[in-house]
C-alpha positions as CSV (number, residue, x, y, z in Angstrom):
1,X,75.9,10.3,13.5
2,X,75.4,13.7,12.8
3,X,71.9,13.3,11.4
4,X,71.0,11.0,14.8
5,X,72.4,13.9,16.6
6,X,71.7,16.9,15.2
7,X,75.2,18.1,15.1
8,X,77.1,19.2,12.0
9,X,79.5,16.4,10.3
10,X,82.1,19.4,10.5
11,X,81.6,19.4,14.1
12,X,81.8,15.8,15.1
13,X,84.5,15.6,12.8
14,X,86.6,17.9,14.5
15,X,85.4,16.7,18.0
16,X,86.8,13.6,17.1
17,X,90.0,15.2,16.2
18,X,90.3,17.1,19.6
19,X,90.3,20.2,18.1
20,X,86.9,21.6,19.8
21,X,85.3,21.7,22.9
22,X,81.8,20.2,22.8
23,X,79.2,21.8,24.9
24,X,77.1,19.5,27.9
25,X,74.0,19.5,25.7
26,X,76.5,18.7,22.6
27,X,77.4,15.7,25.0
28,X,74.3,14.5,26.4
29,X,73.3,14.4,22.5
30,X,76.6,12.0,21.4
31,X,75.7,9.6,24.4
32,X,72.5,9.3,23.5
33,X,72.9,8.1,20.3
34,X,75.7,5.5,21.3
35,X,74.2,4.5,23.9
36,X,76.4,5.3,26.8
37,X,76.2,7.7,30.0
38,X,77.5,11.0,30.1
39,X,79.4,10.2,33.4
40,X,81.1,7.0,31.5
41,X,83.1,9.4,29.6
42,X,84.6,10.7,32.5
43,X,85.5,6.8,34.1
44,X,88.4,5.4,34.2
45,X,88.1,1.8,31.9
46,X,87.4,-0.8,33.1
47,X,90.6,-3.3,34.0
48,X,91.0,-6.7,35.7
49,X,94.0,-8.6,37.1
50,X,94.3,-12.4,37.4
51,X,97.7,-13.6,38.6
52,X,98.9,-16.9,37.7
53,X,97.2,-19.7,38.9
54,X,94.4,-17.7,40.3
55,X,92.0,-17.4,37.9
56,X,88.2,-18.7,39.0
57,X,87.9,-22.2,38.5
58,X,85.2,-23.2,36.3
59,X,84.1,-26.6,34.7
60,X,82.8,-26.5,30.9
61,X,82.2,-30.8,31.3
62,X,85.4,-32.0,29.9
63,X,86.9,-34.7,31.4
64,X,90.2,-35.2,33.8
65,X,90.5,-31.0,32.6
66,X,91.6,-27.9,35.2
67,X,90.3,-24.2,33.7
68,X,90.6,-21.5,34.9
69,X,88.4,-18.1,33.8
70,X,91.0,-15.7,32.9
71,X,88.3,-12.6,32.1
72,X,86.2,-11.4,34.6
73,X,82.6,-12.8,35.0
74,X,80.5,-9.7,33.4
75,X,82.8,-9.7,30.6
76,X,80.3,-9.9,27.9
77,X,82.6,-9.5,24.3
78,X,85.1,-12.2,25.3
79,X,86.1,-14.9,27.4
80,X,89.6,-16.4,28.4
81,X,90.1,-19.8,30.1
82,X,93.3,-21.2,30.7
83,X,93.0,-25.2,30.4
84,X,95.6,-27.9,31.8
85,X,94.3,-31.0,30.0
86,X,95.5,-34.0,31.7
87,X,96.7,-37.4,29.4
88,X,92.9,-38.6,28.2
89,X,91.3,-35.8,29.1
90,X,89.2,-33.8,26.9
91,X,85.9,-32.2,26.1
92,X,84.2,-36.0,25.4
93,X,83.7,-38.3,22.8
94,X,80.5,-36.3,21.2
95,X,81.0,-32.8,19.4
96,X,79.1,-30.1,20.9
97,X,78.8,-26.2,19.8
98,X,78.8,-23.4,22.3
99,X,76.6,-20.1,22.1
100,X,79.5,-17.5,20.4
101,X,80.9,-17.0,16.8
102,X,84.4,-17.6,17.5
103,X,87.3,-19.7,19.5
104,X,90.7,-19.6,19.3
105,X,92.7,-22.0,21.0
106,X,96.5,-21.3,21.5
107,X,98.9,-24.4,22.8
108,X,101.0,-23.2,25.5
109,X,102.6,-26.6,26.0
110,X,101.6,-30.3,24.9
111,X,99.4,-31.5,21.9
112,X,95.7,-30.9,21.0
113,X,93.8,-32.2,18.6
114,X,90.5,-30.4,17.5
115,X,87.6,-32.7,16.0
116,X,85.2,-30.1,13.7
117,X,82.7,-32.4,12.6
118,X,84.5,-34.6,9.8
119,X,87.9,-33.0,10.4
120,X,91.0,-32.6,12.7
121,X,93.8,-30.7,13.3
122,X,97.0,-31.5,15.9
123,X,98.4,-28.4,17.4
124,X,101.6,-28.3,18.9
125,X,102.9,-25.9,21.7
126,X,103.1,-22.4,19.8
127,X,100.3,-23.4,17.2
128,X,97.0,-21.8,16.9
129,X,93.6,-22.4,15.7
130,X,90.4,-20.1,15.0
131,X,87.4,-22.0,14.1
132,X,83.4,-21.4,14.5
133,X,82.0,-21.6,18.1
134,X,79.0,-22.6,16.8
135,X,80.5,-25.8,14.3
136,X,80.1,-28.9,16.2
137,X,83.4,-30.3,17.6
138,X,85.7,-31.5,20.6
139,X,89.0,-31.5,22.1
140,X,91.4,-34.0,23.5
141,X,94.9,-34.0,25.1
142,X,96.9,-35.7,21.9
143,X,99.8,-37.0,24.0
144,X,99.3,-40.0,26.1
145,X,102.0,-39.4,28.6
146,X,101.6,-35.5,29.3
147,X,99.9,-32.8,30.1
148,X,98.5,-30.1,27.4
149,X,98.3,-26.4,28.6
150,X,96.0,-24.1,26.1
151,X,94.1,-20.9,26.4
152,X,90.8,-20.5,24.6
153,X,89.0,-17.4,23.8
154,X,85.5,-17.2,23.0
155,X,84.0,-14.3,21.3
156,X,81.7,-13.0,22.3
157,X,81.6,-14.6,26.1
158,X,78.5,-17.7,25.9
């Protein structure tokens, strides 16, 4: 950073150590190079609060499903649905991929099982699962009598 700035490693160093003050144009020159506004610095994050059971309903095509989107819609590094899967329902009977590098699928209650290509795994309440977003696979609601409650996260958001 300190060549892309123009500021002394000795400098940044202790900058990011909090032990000196760094002038506006010092700053303006930091922001630059990642990217970000000055007046970001000074903004409190970002936050968002979904109580239960209100998260925005949304519809990813499976079948006899209920998700809700857990992470706000201009989240762009993640994305968190809660799904209740109803007995035979699932994301269909033909493997599809979706446009991120990871999901993670934690069972809250029920059974899952995950079909990656040749391959599946049954998850029980408490288990989870990291796998490839972009491997081809589906989903159903292993138990024929009850419903499976899960949360997914997708990184980053597709």
């Amino acid at each position: 950073m300190s060549d892309a700035t123009g500021l002394n490693k000795g400098f940044i160093s202790r900058l990011e150590r909090d032990e000196v003050s760094p002038s506006v144009a010092s700053l303006v020159s930091i922001c630059d190079v990642l990217g970000i506004r000055v007046g970001e610095l000074f903004e409190p994050p970002p936050t968002s609060l979904v109580r239960a059971g209100e998260g925005r309903p949304i519809n990813f095509g499976g079948v006899n499903v209920h998700e809700l989107l857990l992470t706000p819609g201009t989240q762009t590094h993640l994305q968190v649905i809660h799904s209740t899967v109803e007995p035979g329902g699932g994301g269909g009977d033909q493997l599809y991929t979706l446009d991120c590098e990871v999901e993670f699928v934690y069972v809250v209650r029920g059974r899952l099982k995950v079909s990656i290509s040749e391959d599946s795994v049954l998850l029980d309440a408490g288990d989870a699962f990291t796998f490839p977003g972009r491997e081809p696979h589906t989903w159903s609601n292993a138990l024929p009598d009850e419903e499976c409650q899960v949360i997914w996260v997708l990184a980053p958001a597709p």
